[in-house]
C-alpha positions as CSV (number, residue, x, y, z in Angstrom):
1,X,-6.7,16.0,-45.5
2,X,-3.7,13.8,-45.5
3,X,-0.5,15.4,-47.2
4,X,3.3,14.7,-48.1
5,X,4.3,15.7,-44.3
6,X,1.8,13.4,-42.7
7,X,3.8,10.4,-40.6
8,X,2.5,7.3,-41.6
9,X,2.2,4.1,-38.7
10,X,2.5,0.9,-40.2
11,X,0.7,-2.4,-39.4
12,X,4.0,-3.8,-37.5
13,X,4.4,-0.7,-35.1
14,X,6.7,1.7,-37.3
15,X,6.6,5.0,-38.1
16,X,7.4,6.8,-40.9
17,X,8.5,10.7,-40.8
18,X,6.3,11.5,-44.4
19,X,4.4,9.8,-47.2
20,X,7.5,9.9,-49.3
21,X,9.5,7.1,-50.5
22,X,12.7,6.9,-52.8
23,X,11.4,4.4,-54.7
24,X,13.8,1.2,-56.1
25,X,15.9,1.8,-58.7
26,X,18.8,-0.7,-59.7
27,X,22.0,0.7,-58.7
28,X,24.3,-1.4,-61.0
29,X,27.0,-0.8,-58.2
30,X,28.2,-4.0,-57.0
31,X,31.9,-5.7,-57.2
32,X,33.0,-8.5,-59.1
33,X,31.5,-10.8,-56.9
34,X,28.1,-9.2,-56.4
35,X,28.8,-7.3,-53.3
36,X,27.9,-4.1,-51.5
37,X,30.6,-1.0,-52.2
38,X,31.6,2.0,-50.8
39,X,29.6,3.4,-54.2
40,X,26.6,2.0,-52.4
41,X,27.0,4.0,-49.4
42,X,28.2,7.6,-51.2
43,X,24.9,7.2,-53.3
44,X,23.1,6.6,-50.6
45,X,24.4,9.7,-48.4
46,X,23.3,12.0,-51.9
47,X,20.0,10.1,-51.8
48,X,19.6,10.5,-48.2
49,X,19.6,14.5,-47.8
50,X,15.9,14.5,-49.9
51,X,14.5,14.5,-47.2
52,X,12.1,11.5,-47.5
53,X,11.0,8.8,-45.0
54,X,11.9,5.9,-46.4
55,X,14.6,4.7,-49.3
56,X,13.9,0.9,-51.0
57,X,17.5,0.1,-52.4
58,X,17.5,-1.5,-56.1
59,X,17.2,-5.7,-56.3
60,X,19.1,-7.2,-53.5
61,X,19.2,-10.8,-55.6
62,X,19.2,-14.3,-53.9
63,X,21.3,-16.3,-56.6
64,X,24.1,-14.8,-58.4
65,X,23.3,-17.0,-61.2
66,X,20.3,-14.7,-61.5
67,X,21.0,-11.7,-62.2
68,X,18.8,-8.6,-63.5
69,X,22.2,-6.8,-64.6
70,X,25.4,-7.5,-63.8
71,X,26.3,-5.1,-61.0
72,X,23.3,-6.2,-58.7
73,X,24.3,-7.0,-54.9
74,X,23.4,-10.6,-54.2
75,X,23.7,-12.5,-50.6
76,X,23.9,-16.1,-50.8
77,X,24.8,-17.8,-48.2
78,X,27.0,-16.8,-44.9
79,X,28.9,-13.5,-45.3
80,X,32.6,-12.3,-44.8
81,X,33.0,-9.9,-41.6
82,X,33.7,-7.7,-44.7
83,X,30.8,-8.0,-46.6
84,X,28.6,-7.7,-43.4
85,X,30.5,-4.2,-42.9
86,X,29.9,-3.2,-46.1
87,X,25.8,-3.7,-45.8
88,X,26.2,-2.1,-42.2
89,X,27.8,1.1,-44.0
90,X,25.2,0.9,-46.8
91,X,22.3,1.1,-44.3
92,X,23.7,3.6,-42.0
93,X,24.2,5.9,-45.1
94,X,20.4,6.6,-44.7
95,X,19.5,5.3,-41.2
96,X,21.8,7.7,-39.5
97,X,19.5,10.7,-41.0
98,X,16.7,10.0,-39.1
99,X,14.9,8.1,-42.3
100,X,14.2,4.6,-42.9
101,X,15.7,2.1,-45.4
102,X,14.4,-1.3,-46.6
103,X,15.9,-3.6,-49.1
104,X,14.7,-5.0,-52.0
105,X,14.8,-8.4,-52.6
106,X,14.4,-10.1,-56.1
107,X,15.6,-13.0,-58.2
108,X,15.3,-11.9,-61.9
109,X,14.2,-15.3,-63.6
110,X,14.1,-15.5,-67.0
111,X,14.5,-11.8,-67.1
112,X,18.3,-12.7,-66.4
113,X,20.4,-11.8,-69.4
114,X,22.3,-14.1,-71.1
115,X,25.6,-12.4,-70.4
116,X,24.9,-13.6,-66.8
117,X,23.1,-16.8,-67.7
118,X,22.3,-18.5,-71.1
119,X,20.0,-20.8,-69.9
120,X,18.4,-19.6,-66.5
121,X,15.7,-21.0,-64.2
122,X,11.8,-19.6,-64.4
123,X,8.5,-21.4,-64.0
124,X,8.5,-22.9,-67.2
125,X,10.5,-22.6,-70.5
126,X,9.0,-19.7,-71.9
127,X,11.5,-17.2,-73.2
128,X,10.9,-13.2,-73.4
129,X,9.9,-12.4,-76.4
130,X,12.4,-9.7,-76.7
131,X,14.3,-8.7,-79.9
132,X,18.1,-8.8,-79.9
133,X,19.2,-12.1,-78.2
134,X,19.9,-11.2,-75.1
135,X,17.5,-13.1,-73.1
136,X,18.8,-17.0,-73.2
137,X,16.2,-19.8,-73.1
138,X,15.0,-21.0,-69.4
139,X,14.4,-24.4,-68.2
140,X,11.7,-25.3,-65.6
141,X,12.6,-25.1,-62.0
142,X,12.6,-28.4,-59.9
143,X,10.2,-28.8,-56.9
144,X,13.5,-28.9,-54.6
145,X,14.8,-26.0,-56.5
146,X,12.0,-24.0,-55.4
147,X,11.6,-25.0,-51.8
148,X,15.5,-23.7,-51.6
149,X,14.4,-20.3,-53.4
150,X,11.6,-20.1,-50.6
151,X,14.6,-20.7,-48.1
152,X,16.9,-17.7,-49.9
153,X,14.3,-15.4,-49.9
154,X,14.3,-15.6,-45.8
155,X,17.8,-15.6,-45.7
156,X,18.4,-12.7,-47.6
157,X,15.5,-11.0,-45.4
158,X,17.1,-11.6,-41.8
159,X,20.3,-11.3,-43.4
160,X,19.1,-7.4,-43.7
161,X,17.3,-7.6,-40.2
162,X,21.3,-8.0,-39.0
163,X,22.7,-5.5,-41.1
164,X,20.8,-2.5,-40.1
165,X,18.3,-2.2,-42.9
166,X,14.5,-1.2,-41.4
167,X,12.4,-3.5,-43.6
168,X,12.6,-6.1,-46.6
169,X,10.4,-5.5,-49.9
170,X,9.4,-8.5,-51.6
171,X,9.7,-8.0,-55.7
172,X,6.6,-9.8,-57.1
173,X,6.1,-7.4,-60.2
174,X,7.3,-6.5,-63.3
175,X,8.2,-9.8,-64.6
176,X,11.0,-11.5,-62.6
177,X,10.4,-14.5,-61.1
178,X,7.5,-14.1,-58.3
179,X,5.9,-12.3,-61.1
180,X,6.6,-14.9,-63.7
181,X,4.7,-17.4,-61.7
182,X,1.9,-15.1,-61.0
183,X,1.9,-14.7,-64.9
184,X,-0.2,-17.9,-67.1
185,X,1.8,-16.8,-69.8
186,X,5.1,-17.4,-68.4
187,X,3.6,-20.5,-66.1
188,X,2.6,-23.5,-67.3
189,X,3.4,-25.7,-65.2
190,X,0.9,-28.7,-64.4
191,X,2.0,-29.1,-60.7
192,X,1.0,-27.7,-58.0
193,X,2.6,-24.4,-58.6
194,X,0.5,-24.1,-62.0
195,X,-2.6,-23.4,-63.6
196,X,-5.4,-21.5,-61.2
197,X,-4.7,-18.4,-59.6
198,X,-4.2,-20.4,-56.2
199,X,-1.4,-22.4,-57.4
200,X,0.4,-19.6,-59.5
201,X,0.5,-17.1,-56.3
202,X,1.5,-20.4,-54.1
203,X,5.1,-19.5,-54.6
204,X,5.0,-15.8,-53.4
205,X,2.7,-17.1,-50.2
206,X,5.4,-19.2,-49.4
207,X,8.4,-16.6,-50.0
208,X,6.3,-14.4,-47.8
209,X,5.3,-16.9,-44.7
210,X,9.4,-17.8,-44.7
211,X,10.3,-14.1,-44.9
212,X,8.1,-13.3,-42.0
213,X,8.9,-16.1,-39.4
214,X,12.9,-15.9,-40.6
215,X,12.5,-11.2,-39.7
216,X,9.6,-11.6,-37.1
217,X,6.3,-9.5,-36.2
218,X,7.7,-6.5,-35.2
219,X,9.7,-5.9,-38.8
220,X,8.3,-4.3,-42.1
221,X,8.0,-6.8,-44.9
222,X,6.6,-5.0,-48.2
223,X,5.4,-6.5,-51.2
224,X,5.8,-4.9,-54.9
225,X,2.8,-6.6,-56.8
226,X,1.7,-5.4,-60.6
227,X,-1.7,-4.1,-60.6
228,X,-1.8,-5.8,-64.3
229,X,0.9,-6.8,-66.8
230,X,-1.0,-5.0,-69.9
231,X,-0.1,-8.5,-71.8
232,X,-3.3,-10.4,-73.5
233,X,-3.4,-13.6,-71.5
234,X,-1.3,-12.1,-68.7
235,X,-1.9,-11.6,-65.1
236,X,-4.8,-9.3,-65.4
237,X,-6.0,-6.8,-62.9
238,X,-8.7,-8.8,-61.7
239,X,-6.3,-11.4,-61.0
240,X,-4.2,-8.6,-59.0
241,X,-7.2,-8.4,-56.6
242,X,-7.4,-11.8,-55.9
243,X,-3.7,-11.9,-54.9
244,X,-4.5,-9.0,-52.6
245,X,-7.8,-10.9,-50.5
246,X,-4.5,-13.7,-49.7
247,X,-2.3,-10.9,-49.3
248,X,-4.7,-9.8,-46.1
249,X,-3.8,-12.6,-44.3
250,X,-0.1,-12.6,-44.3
251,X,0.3,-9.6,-42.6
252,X,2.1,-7.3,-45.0
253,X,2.7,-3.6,-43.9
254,X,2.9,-2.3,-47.2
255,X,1.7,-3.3,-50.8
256,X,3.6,-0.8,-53.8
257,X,1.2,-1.3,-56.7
258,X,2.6,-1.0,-59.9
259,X,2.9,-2.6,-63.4
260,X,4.2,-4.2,-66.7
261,X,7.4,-6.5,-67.6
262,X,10.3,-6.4,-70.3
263,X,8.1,-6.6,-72.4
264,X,5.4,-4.1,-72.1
265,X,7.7,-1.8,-69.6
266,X,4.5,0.6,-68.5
267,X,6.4,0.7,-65.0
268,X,9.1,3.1,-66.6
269,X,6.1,5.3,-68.0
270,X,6.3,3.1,-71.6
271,X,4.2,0.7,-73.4
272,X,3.3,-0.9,-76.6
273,X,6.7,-0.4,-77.2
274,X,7.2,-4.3,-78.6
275,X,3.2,-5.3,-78.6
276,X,-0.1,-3.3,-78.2
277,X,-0.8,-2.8,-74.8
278,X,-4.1,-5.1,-73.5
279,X,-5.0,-2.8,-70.9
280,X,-7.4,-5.1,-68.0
281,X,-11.0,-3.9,-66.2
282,X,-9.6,-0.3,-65.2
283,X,-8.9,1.9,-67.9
284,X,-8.2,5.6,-66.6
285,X,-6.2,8.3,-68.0
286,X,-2.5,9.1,-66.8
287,X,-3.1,12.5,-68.8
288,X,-5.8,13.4,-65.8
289,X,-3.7,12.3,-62.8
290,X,-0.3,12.0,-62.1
291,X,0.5,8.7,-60.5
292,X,0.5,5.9,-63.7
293,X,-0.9,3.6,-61.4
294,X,-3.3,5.6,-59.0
295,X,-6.3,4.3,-60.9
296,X,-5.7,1.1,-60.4
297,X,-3.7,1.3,-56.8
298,X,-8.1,2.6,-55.6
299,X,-9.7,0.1,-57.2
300,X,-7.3,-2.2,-55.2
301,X,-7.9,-0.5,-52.0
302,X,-11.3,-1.7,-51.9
303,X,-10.4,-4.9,-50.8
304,X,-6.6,-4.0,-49.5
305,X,-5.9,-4.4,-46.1
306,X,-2.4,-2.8,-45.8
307,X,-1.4,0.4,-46.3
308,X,-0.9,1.0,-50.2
309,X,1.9,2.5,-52.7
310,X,2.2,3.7,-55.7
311,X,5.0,5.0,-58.1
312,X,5.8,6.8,-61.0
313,X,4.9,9.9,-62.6
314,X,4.6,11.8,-59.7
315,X,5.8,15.4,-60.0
316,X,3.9,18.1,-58.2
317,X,2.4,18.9,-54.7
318,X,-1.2,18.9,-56.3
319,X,-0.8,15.8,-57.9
320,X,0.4,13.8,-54.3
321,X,-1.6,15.6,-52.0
322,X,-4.7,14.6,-54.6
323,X,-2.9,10.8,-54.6
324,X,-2.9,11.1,-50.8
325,X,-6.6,13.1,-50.3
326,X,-9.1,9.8,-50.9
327,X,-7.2,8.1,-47.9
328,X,-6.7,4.9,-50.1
329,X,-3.2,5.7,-50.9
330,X,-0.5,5.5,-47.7
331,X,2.7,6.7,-49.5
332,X,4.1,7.8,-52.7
333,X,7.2,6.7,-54.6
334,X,9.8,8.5,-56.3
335,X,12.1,7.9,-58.5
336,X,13.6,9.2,-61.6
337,X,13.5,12.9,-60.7
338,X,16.2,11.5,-57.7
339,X,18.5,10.9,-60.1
340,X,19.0,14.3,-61.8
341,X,18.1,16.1,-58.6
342,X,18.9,13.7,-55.6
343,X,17.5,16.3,-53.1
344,X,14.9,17.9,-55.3
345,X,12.3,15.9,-52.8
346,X,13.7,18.0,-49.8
347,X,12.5,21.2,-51.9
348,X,8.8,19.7,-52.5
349,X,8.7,19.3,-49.3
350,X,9.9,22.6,-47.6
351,X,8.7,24.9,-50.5
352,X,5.9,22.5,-52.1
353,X,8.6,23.0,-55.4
354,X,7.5,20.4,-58.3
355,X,10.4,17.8,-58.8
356,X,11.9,17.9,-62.2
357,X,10.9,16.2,-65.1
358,X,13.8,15.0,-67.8
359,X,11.6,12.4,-69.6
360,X,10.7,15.1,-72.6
361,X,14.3,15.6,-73.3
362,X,14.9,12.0,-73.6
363,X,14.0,11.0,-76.9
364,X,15.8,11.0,-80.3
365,X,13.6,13.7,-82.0
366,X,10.1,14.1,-82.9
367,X,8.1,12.2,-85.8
368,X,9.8,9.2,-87.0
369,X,12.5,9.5,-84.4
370,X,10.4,9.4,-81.7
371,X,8.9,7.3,-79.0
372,X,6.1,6.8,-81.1
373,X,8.2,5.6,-84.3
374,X,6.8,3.2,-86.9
375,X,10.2,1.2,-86.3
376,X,11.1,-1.1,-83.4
377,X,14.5,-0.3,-83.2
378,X,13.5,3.3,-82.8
379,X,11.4,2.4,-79.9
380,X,13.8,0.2,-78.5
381,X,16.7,2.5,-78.3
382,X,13.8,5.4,-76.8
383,X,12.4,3.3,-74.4
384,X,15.9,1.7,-73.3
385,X,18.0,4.8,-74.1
386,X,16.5,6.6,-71.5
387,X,17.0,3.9,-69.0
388,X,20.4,4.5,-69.6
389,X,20.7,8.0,-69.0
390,X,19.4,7.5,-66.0
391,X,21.5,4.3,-64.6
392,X,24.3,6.8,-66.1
393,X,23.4,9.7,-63.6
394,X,23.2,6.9,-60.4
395,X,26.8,5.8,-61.4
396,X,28.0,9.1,-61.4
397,X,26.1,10.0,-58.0
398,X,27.9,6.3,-56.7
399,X,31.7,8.0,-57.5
400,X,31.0,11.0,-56.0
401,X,30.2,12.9,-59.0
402,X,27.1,15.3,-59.7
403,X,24.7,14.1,-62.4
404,X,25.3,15.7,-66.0
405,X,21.8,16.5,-67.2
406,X,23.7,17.4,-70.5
407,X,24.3,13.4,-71.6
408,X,22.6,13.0,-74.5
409,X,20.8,9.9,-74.9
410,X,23.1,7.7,-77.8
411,X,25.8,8.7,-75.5
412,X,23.8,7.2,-72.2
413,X,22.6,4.4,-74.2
414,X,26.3,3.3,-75.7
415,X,27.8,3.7,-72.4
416,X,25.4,1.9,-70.2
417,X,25.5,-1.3,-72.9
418,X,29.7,-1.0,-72.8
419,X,29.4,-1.1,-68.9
420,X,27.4,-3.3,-68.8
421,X,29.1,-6.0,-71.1
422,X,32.6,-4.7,-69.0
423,X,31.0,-6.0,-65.7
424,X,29.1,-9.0,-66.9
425,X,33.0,-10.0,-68.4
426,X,34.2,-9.2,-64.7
427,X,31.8,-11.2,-63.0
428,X,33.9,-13.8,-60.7
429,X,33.1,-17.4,-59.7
């Protein structure tokens, strides 16, 4: 039976030292100007004595008009010998370990808040339907708009090719814009981008045929795909499957399954936080099995081609090695336990150690105060609370600090919204 300290040989030739994979997480890190920082490349080193075989960095965005927070990295256009450097340093952080690094590449949409843009581009001019007013309004993108966003996508891609990074991970889930067009509800366009299920994955297709012919055969391009968006009228599961038969033919060496958007967050272990959750043709029980998306990451692996992902949730040895034993699942993500333990992985997989769990602790109180609240608010500040803490602990972990697992949540929650209003007032032209 397959387990965590299996390699893994991907479709385009490279090898991976063990099923694990720090999974993306936005780092909030950048400059002024949206570029890579020596914060970048001291988180990385933390992250990089786990142990695992592969890191995906947070959103690497392709317009800094676009941006999912303020401190994202963006590449647009040609870059100084300086910023070129400062990728170098970021992907030698991990690469000089012996493990692999890929980047993430994203453009956040309508998702963008409106502290970076009030009025930003999406498919059509659908807003979230988000309380609080931070979300702006979007307005339709142009036909030439989008045939330069195909053309960013690439650029970005090789631009990491240059730079040292192993592979590229396209971001088609959890509602920014690849996932936006994927999604009727925030598509409706009449073109030919709109409508069926053929036109609304045409963009991705094309983001994906540029990315490949700009990186080549021989170099990993992954896609990150929501098994469902658990939104009534959204892209449903069965939809999800369709995507994957298309996805068979454009030679992608990895597919990470996951799930939800801003507005039904299930990726980040929440739901029916703003709406009931409308849950698609797979309905299994996260109680019974680790992984939140396992359930659904098998039923795709029917018809998957490519080696599959999945993420979230994942905290023992038993759990992963029963991920890994039905030989439908190729590598497992991790994430939040990285950032109160960075090398807590390197323990799993010397001593078969669980990786800790700080979700629990993470809420305001039980009853009314919790999670489960009657009251919106008290959702909200649950759900986004414990975001916080965690963006807090990378921050920390960027400056060279260790993570203080004694934050309590108001306290992460009031100081990720004042850095991130600080930085989104910083941002330069």
């Amino acid at each position: 039976m397959t387990t965590i300290t299996a390699p893994v040989t991907l479709p385009c030739g490279v090898t991976l030292a063990n099923r694990l994979v720090k999974a993306a997480m936005t780092e909030g890190l950048a400059d002024a100007y949206n570029r890579a920082t020596a914060r970048h490349v001291r988180l990385y080193e933390t992250w990089a004595r786990s142990g695992v075989g592969l890191h995906l960095t947070g959103k690497v965005q392709i317009d800094r008009r676009h941006l999912e927070r303020p401190g994202n990295v963006a590449i647009v256009g040609p870059q100084s010998p300086e910023q070129l450097a400062a990728l170098k340093a970021w992907a030698s952080a991990v690469t000089r370990t012996g493990a692999q690094i890929w980047m993430q590449i994203s453009h956040a949409g309508r998702q963008t808040p409106k502290a970076v843009n009030a009025t930003p581009d999406a498919p059509s001019a659908v807003p979230l339907r988000l309380p609080g007013g931070n979300f702006g309004k979007p307005k339709p993108l142009s036909e030439p708009a989008i045939l330069d966003l195909i053309a960013r996508y690439a650029f970005v891609a090789r631009t990491a090719r240059d730079c040292g990074f192993g592979g590229v991970q396209i971001h088609a889930a959890h509602g920014y814009l690849i996932s936006q067009f994927l999604s009727p509800i925030s598509n409706q366009r009449r073109d030919a981008l709109g409508g069926s299920l053929e036109n609304r994955s045409r963009f991705l297709v094309e983001v994906l045929k540029a990315t490949r012919a700009a990186v080549g055969s021989d170099f990993p391009v992954a896609v990150k795909l929501n098994s469902a968006d658990f939104q009534k009228g959204g892209f449903g599961h069965d939809e999800a499957l369709e995507v994957v038969r298309t996805l068979n033919g454009l030679k992608i060496d990895l597919l990470e399954i996951s799930g939800g958007t801003y507005e039904q967050p299930r990726m980040v272990g929440l739901d029916g936080v703003l709406e009931p959750v409308h849950d698609t043709s797979v309905r299994a029980s996260t109680a019974a099995r680790e992984a939140y998306f396992l359930n659904y990451a098998e039923s795709i692996a029917a018809v998957a081609q490519m080696p599959l992902m999945v993420t979230g949730g994942l905290r023992t040895l038993a759990g992963m090695n029963d991920a890994l034993g039905s030989g439908k699942i190729a590598l497992l993500g991790i994430a939040r336990p990285m950032c109160g333990d960075p090398v807590s992985p390197a323990s799993l997989l010397q001593k078969g150690e669980s990786l800790p769990t700080y979700e629990k602790s993470l809420r305001l109180g039980p009853g009314w105060l919790g999670p489960n609240s009657p009251f919106s608010l008290i959702k909200m500040i649950n759900a986004f609370g414990g975001q916080g803490w965690y963006y807090q602990q990378i921050m920390r972990m960027g400056d060279g600090l260790p993570p203080d697992l004694g934050m309590g949540l108001l306290t992460a929650f009031r100081r990720y919204q004042a850095d991130e209003s600080a930085k989104a007032r910083a941002l330069k032209s």
